[in-house]
C-alpha positions as CSV (number, residue, x, y, z in Angstrom):
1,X,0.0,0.0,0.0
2,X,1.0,3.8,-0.4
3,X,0.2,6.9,1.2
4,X,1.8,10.2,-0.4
5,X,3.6,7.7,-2.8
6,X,5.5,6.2,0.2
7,X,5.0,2.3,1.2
8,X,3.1,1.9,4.5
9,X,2.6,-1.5,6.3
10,X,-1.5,-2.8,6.6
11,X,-0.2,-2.7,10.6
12,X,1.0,0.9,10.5
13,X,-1.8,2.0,8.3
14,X,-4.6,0.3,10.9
15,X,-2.4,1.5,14.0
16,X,-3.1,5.5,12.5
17,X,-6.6,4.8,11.2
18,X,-7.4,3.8,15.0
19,X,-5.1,6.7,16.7
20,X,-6.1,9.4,14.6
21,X,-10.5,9.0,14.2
22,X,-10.6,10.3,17.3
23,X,-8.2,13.1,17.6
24,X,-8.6,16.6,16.4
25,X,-5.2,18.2,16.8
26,X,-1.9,17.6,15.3
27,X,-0.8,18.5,18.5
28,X,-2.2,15.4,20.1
29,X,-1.5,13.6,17.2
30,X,2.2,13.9,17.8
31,X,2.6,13.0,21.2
32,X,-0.3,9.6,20.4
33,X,2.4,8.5,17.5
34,X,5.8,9.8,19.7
35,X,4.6,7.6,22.3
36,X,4.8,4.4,20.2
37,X,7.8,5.1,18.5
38,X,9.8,8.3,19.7
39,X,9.4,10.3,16.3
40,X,9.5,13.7,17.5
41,X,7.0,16.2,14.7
42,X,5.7,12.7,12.8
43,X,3.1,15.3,11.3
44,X,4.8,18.7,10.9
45,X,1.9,20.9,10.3
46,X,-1.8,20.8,11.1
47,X,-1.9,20.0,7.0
48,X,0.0,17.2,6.7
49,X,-2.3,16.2,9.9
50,X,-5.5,16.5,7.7
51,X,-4.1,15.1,4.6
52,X,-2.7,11.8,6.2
53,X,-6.6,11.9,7.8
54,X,-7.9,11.8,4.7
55,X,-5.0,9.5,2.9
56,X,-5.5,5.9,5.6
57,X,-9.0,6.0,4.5
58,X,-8.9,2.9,2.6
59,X,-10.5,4.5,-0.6
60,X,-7.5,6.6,-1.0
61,X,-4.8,4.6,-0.2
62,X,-3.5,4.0,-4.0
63,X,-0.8,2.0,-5.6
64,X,1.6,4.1,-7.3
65,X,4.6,3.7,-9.6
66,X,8.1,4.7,-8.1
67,X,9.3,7.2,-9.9
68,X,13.6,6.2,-11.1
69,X,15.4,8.6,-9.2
70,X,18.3,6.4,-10.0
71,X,19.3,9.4,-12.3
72,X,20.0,11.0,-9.2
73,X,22.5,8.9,-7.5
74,X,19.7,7.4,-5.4
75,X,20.6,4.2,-5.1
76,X,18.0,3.1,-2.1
77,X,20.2,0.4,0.4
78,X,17.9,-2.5,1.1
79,X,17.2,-3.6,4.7
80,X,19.5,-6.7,4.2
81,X,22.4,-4.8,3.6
82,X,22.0,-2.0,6.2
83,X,21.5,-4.8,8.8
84,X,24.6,-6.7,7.6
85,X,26.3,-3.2,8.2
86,X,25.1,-2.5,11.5
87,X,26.0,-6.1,12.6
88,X,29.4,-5.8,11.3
89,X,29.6,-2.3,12.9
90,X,28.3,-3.7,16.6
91,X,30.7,-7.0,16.3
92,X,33.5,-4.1,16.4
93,X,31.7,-3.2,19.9
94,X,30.4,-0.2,18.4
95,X,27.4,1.1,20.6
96,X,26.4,4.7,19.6
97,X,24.4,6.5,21.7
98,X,23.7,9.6,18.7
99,X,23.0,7.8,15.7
100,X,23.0,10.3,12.3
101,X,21.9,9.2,8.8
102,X,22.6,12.4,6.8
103,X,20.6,11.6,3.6
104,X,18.3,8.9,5.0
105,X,16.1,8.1,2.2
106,X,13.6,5.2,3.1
107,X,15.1,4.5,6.0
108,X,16.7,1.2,6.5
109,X,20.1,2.4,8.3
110,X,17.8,3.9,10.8
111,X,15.5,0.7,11.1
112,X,18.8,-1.5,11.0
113,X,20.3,0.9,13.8
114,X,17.2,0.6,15.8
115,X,17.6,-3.3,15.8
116,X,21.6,-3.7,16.2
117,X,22.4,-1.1,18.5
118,X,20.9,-0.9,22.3
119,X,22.2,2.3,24.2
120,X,20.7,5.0,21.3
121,X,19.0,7.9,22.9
122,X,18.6,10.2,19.6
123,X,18.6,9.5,15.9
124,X,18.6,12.4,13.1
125,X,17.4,11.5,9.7
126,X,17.5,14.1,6.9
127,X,16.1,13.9,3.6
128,X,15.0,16.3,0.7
129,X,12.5,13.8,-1.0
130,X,9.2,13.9,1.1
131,X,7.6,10.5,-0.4
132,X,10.9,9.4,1.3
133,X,10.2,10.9,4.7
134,X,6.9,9.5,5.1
135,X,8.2,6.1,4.2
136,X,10.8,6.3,7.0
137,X,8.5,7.6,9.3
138,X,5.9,4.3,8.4
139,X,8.6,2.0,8.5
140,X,9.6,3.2,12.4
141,X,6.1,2.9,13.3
142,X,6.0,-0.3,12.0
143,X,9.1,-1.9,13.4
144,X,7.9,-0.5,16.9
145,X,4.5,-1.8,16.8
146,X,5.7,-5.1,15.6
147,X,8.5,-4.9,18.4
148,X,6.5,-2.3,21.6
149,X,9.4,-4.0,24.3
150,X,12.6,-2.2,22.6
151,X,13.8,1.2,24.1
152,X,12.5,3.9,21.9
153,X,15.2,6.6,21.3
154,X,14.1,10.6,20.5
155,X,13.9,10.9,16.2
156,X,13.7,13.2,14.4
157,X,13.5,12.9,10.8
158,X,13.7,16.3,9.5
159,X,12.6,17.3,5.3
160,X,16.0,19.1,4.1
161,X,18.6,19.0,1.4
162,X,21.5,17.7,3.4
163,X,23.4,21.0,2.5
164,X,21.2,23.2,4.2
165,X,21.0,21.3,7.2
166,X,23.3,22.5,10.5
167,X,25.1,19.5,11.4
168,X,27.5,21.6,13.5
169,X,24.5,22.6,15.6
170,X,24.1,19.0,16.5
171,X,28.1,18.8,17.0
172,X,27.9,21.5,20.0
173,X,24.7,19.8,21.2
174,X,26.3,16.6,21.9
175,X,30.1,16.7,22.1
176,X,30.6,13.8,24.6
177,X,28.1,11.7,23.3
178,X,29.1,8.8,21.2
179,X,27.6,8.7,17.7
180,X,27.5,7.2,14.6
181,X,27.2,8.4,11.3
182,X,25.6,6.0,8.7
183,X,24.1,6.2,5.5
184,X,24.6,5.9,1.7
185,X,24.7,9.2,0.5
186,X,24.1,10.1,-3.4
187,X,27.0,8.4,-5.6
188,X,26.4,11.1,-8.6
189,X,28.8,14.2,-9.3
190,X,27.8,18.1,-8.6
191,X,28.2,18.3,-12.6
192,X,25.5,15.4,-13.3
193,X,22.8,17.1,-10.7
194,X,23.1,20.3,-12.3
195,X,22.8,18.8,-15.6
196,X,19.2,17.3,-14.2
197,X,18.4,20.5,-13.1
198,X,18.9,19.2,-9.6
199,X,18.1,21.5,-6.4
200,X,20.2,19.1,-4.5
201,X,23.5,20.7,-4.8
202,X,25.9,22.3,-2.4
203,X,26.5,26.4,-2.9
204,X,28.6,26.6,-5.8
205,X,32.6,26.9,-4.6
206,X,35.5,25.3,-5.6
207,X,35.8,23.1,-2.2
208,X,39.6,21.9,-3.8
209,X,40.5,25.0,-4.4
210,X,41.9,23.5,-8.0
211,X,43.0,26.2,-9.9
212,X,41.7,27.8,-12.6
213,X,42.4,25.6,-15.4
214,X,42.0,22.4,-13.4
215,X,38.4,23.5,-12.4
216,X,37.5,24.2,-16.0
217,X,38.9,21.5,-17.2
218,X,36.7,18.7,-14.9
219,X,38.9,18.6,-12.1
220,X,36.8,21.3,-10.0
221,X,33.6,18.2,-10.7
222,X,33.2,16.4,-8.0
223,X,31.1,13.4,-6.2
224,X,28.3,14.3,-4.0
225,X,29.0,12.0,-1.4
226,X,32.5,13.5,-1.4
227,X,31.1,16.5,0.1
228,X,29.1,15.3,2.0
229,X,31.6,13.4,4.0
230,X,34.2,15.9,4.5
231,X,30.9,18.5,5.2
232,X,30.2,15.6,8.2
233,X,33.9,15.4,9.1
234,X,34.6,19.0,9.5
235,X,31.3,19.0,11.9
236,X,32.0,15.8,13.8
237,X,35.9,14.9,13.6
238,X,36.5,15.4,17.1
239,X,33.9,13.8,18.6
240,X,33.9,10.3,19.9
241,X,32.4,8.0,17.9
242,X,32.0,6.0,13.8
243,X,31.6,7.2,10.4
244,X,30.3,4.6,7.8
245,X,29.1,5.4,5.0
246,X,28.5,3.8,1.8
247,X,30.2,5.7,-1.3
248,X,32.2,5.1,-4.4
249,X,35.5,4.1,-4.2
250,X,37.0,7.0,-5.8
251,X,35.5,8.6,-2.6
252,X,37.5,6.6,0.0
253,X,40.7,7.2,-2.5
254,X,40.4,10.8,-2.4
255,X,39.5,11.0,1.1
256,X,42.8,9.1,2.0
257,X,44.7,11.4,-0.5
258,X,43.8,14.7,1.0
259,X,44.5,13.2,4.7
260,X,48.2,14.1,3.8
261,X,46.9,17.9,3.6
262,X,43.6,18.0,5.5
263,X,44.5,15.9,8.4
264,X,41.1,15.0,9.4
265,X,41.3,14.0,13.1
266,X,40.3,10.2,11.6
267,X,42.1,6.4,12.1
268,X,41.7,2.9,11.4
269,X,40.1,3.7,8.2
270,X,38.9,1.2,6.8
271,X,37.3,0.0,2.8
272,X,34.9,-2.8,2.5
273,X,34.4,-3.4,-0.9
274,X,30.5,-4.3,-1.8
275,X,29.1,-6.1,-5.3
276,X,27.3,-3.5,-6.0
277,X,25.4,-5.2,-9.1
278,X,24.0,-7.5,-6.5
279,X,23.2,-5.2,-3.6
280,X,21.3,-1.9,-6.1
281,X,21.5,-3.6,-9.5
282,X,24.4,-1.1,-11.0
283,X,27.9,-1.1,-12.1
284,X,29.6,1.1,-9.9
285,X,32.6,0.4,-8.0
286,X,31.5,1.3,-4.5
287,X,33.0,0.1,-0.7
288,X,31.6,1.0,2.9
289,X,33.9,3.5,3.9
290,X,34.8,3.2,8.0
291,X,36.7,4.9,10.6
292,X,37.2,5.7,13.9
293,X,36.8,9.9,14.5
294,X,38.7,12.3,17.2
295,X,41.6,10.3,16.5
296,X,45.4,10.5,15.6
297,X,45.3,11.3,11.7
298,X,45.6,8.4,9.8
299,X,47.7,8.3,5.8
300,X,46.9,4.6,5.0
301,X,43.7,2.7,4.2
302,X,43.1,-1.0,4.5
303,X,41.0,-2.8,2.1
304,X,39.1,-5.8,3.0
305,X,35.9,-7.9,1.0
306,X,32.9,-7.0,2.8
307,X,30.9,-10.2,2.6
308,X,34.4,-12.3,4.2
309,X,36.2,-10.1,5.8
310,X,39.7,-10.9,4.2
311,X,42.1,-7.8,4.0
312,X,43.0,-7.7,0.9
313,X,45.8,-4.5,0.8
314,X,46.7,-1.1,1.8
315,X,46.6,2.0,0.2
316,X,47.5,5.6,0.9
317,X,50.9,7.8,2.0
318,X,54.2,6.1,1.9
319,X,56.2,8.9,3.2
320,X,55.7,11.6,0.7
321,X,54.3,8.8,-2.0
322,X,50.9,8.0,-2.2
323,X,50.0,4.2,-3.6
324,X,47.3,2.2,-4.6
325,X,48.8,-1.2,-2.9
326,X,52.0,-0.5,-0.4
327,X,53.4,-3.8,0.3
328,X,53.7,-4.0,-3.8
329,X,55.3,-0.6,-4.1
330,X,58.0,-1.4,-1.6
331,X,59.0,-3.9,-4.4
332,X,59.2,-1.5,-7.1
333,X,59.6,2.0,-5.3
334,X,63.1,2.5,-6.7
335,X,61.8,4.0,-10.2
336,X,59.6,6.4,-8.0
337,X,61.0,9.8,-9.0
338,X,60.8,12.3,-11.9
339,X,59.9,11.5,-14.9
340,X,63.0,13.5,-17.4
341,X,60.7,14.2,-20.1
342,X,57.5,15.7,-19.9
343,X,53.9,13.6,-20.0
344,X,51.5,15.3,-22.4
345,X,47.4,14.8,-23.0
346,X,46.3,14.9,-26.2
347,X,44.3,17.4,-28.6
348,X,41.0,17.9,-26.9
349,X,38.3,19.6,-29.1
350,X,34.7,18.8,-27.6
351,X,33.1,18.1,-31.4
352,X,33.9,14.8,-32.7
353,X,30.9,14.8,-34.9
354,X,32.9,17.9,-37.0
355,X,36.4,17.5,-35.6
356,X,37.1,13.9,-36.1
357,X,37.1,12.5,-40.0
358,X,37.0,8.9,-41.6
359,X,39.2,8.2,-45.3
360,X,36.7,6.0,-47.4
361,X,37.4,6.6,-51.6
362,X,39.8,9.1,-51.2
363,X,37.4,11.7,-49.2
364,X,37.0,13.2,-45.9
365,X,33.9,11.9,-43.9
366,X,32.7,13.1,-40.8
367,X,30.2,11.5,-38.4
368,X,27.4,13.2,-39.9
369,X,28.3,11.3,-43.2
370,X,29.0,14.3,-44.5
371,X,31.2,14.3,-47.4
372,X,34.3,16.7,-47.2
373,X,36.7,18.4,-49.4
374,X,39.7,20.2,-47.2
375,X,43.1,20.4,-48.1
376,X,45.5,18.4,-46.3
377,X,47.8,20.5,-44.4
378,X,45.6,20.7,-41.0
379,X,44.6,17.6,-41.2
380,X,46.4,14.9,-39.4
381,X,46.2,11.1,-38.4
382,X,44.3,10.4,-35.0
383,X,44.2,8.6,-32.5
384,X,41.7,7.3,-30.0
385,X,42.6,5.8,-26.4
386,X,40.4,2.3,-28.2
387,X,43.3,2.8,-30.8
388,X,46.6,2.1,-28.9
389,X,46.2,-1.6,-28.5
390,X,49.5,-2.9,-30.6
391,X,52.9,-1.9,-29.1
392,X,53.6,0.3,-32.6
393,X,51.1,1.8,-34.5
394,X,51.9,3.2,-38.6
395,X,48.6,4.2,-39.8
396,X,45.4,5.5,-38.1
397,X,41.5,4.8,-38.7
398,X,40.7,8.4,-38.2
399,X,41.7,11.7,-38.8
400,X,41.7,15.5,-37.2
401,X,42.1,19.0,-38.3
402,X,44.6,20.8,-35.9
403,X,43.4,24.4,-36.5
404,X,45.8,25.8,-34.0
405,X,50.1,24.7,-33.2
406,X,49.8,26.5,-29.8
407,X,46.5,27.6,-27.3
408,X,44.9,30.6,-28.2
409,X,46.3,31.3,-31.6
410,X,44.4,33.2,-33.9
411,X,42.9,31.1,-36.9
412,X,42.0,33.7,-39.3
413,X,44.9,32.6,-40.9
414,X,42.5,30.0,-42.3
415,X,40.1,31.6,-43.9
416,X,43.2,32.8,-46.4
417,X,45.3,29.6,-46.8
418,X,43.2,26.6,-46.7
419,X,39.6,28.3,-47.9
420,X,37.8,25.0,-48.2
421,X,38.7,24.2,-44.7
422,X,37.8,27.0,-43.7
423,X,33.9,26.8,-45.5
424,X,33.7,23.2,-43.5
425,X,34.6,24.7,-40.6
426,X,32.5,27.8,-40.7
427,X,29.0,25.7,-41.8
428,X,29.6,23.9,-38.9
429,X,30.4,27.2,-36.4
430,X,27.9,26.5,-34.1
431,X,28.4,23.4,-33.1
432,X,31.8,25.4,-31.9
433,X,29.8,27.6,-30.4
434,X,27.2,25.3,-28.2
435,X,30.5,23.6,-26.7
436,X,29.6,23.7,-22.9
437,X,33.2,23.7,-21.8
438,X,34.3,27.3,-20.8
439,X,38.1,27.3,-21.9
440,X,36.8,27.7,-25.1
441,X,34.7,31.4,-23.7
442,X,36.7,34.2,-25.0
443,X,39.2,32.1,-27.7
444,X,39.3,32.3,-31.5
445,X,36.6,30.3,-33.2
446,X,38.1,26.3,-34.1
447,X,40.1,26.6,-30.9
448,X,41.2,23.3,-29.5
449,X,43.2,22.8,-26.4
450,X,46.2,20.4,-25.2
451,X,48.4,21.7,-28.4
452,X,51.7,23.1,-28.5
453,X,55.3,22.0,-30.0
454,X,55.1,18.8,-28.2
455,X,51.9,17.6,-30.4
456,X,54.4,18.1,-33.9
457,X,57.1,16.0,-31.9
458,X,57.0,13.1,-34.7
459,X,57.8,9.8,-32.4
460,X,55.5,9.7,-30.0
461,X,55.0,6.5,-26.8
462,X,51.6,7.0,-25.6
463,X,49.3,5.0,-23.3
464,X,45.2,5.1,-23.1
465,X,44.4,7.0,-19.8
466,X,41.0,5.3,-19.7
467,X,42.3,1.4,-19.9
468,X,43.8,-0.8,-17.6
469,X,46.3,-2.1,-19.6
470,X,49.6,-0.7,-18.2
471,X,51.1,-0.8,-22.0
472,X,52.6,1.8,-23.5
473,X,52.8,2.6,-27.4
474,X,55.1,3.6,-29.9
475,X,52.8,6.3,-32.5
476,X,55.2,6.8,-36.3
477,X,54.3,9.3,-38.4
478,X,51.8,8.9,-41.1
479,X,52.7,10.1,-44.8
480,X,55.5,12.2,-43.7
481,X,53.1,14.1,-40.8
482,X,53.0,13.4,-37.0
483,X,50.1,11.5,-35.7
484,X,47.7,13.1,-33.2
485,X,46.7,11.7,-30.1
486,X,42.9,12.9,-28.8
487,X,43.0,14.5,-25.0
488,X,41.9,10.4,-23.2
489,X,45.6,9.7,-24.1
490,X,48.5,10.7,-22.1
491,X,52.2,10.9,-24.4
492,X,55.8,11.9,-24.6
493,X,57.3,13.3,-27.9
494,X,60.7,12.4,-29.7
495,X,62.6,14.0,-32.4
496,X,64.8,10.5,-32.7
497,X,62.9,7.1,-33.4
498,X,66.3,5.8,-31.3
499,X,64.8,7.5,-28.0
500,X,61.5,7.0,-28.6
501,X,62.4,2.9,-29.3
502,X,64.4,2.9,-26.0
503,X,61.4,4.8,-23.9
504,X,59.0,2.2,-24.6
505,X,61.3,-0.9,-23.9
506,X,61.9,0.6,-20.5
507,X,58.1,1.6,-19.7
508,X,57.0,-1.9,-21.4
509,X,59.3,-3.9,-18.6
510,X,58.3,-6.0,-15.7
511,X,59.8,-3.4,-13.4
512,X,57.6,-0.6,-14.8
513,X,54.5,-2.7,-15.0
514,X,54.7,-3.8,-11.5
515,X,55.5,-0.6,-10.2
516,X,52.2,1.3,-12.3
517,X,50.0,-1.4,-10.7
518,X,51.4,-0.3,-7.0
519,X,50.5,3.2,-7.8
520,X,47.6,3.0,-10.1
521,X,43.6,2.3,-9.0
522,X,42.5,-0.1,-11.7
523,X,38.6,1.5,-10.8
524,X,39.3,5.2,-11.4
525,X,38.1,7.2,-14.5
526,X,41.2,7.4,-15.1
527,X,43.9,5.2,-14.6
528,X,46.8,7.0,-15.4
529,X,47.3,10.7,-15.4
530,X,50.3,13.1,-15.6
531,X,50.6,13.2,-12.2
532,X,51.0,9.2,-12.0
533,X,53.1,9.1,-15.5
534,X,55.7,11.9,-14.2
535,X,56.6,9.3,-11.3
536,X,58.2,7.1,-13.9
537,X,62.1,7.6,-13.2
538,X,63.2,6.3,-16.8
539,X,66.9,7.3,-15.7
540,X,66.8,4.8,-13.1
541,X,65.0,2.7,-15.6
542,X,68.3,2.3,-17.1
543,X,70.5,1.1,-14.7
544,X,67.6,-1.3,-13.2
545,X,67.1,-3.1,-16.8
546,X,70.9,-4.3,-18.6
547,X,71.2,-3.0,-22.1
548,X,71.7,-6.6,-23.1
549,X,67.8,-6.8,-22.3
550,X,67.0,-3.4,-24.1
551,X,69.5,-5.3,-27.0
552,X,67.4,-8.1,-27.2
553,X,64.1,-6.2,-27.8
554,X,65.7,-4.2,-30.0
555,X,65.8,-7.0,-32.6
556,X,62.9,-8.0,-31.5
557,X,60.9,-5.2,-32.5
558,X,63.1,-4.7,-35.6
559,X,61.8,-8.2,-37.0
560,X,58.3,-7.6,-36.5
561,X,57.6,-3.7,-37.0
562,X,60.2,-3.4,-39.9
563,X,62.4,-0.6,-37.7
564,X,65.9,-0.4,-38.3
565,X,66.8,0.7,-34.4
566,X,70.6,-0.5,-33.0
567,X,71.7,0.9,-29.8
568,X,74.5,3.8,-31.0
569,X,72.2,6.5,-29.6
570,X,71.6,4.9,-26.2
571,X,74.7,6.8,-24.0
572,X,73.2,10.0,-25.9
573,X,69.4,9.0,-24.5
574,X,70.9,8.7,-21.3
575,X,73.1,11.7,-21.1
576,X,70.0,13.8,-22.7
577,X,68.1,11.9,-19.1
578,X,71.0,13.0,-16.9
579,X,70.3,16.4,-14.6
580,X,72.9,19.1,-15.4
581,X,74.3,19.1,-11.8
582,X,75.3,15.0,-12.5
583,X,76.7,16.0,-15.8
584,X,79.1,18.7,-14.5
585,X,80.0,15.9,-11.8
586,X,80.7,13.6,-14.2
587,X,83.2,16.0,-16.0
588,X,85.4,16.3,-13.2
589,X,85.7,12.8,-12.1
């Protein structure tokens, strides 16, 4: 059955049809239903009062749909699970006596709190969607009719968006109280609410303080639950007491990252790892996130299977390193340093459906199936991160036009040299102009970003930053022209096929492998970055892996790729690796 689209028991519906047919006030009301169950406000007007009157008549009780908020991030935890939680969280001799579910949606962490935990004086529930509130509210009643001998703690379940809601105000009112905060909080990004037109979102601020570009760019996006967490910590980090909260894993990452800086007063954290296909029917990679709060600030995470228990790593700060698995790292951790060239991203241009071109008969085609005449100047091979899957890659499936060889040059230029480029280019202008992204605000039309000398470097060794295939590839110019990489690939540019040869035997090794999977998380967005690539010590590369080794692969990828490559350059590739100060060392020696 439903009331106000929320599920109500037959036992909690009969309970308020024979409460409420004799009571006038929502006054008395309150105080009938607080008795049973301790909800403090269960009706918070005299309205809601008249319409839930009206609503347990059984002519207009209805049955109706659900709407899919699953859009919104609202991935509703069953009972089973929050119990499994709560049981987990009391065999750790957990006993809270302030219980706070800060997005508490239909209710289960609060019923499963109710039934796992004994010493709980107050529980606060806060949630935005009302169907929601009146389905919590139904399913305490129920659980304390069907169970009348269990203390009843003071709730309040109160109809807010989370971010308007003074959780510090609760933090003064209860500082030597132990509480627990529980709940699953939305797994969708800031950038994905507002794109639903959302109210649901946090004041707009850029809570990283990334900097300019990096907040353009998609670094200042961020998870919801993120916020919400460190919004709960800075409220309740020195109290006594539990978090546990069920978020996506690149939550728990970044919360452990920022303890270096932030140095939330938090320990024994802790990442259970749930199947999250089984428990809400989606692919996301999500974990209950635990720790213990007002404690010494913890740098190091440990990560266990949530349905056995068995600790499966540790992640987090290694002295100044941060890793994905330390006990692998410690293996690896000599070629942790500074990478002597430079990691690139690729062209980004935000219009594939003009940008990006196809060769079939001799002509251009776009993915509009348009037909194209250009001339071939700005128009280069490119590639795709789906495209670097062989360790050397000749020729490419698609193509780009490169309208600019640095950021923010003027392209006027091309209305005068390459006309017909220019007409395709200007037919299309305002699918430049609808491009959401606001680098492009203020910059000539055609601009693209990620371009500058580096993209004309004509050897290039590039790996896919959305794969987890920790292997590297060698990119050779096509008809005489350097090949293009789009902005999901991450690369380092040669002028000598000799350097570019030895680069990729040294970041296609064991060593290099083994070390990327110690630092990588195989469930990011994306695997690799600059940050991660710049680690890559290829210096130290060279003394770790003999140059009999580098020999042998040599011929090896002479014989099948058709190079020509021998080793006469490989003292000059390591001298062009050395610092200055070791060079001027070296000369007086």
């Amino acid at each position: 059955m439903k009331i106000f689209e929320a599920n109500i028991s037959y036992q909690a519906c009969t309970f308020l049809n024979e409460c409420l047919k004799d009571i006038t006030s929502f006054e008395m009301a309150n105080q009938k239903v607080y008795d049973v169950c301790g909800i403090i406000h269960f009706f918070e007007n005299e309205n809601d009062f008249k319409i839930i009157l009206q609503s347990i008549m059984p002519s207009y009780i209805t049955l109706v749909e659900e709407p899919d908020r699953a859009e919104y991030g609202d991935f509703q935890t069953n009972l089973n699970l929050a119990s499994k939680i709560t049981r987990q969280l009391s065999l750790k001799n957990i006993s809270p006596e302030i219980v706070i579910e800060p997005t508490c949606g239909k209710g289960s962490f609060i019923i499963a709190s109710l039934s796992n935990f004994k010493n709980i004086k107050k529980i606060f529930g806060i949630e935005i969607y009302k169907p929601y509130i009146w389905e919590t509210k139904f399913s305490i009643l129920d659980f304390f009719l069907s169970n009348p001998a269990i203390k009843k703690p003071e709730i309040t379940i109160v109809h807010c968006s989370v971010f308007d809601f003074d959780f510090k105000k609760i933090s003064k009112q209860f500082l030597t109280d132990n509480l627990l905060i529980i709940g699953n909080p939305p797994w969708v990004t800031n950038s994905k609410l507002g794109s639903l037109n959302s109210s649901n979102l946090p004041k707009k601020t850029n809570f990283k303080n990334q900097n300019g570009l990096d907040a353009m760019t998609g670094k200042g996006n961020f998870d919801i639950a993120e916020y919400i967490t460190i919004m709960l910590l800075d409220a309740f980090q020195t109290h006594t007491g539990h978090l546990s909260l069920l978020v996506k894993n690149s939550v728990v990452k970044n919360l452990v990252f920022d303890q270096k800086e932030k140095s939330y007063s938090i320990d024994e954290i802790e990442k259970y790892c749930i199947d999250s296909k089984k428990e809400f029917n989606v692919s996301v990679e999500a974990s209950l996130l635990y720790c213990k709060l007002n404690s010494t600030p913890s740098l190091e995470c440990k990560e266990f299977d949530f349905y056995n228990a068995e600790n499966k790593l540790s992640f987090g700060w290694l002295n100044s390193k941060f890793v994905s698995n330390i006990t692998d790292y410690m293996e690896t951790k000599e070629i942790d340093g500074v990478c002597p060239f430079e990691w690139r991203q690729g062209i980004k241009h935000d219009n594939s459906a003009i940008m990006e071109l196809e060769k079939l008969n001799g002509h251009f085609v776009n993915n509009l199936l348009e037909k194209i005449k250009l001339e071939e100047d700005l128009v280069y091979g490119f590639l795709k991160s789906s495209d670097l899957k062989n360790t050397v890659i000749k020729n490419t499936r698609k193509y780009t036009i490169v309208t600019q060889t640095k950021v923010g040059q003027e392209t006027s230029y091309i209305q005068h040299l390459y006309p017909e480029t220019y007409t395709y280019l200007k037919k299309h202008i305002s699918s430049f102009q609808s491009r959401k992204s606001s680098i492009y605000k203020g910059k000539p039309p055609f601009s693209i970003f990620g371009v500058g000398d580096y993209s004309f470097k004509p050897f290039k060794v590039a790996i896919s930053g959305l794969y987890k295939t920790y292997h590297f590839t060698l990119v050779l110019p096509q008809n005489n022209k350097p090949v293009m990489l789009d902005d999901t690939c991450y690369f380092i540019g040669f002028d000598k096929i000799e350097y570019a040869v030895y680069a990729i035997i040294l970041l296609n090794s064991e060593t290099t492998k083994e070390f990327l999977k110690s630092i990588t998380f195989s469930d990011a967005k994306r695997v690799f970055t600059k940050d991660l690539l710049m680690r890559l010590d290829l210096l130290k590369l060279t003394s770790l892996i003999s140059q009999q080794k580098v020999d042998e692969e040599i011929v090896f990828l002479n014989k099948k790729y058709d190079l020509k490559i021998n080793l006469s350059l490989w003292e000059n590739f390591i001298n062009e690796m050395t610092p200055a100060k070791e060079k001027q060392l070296t000369i007086f020696i």
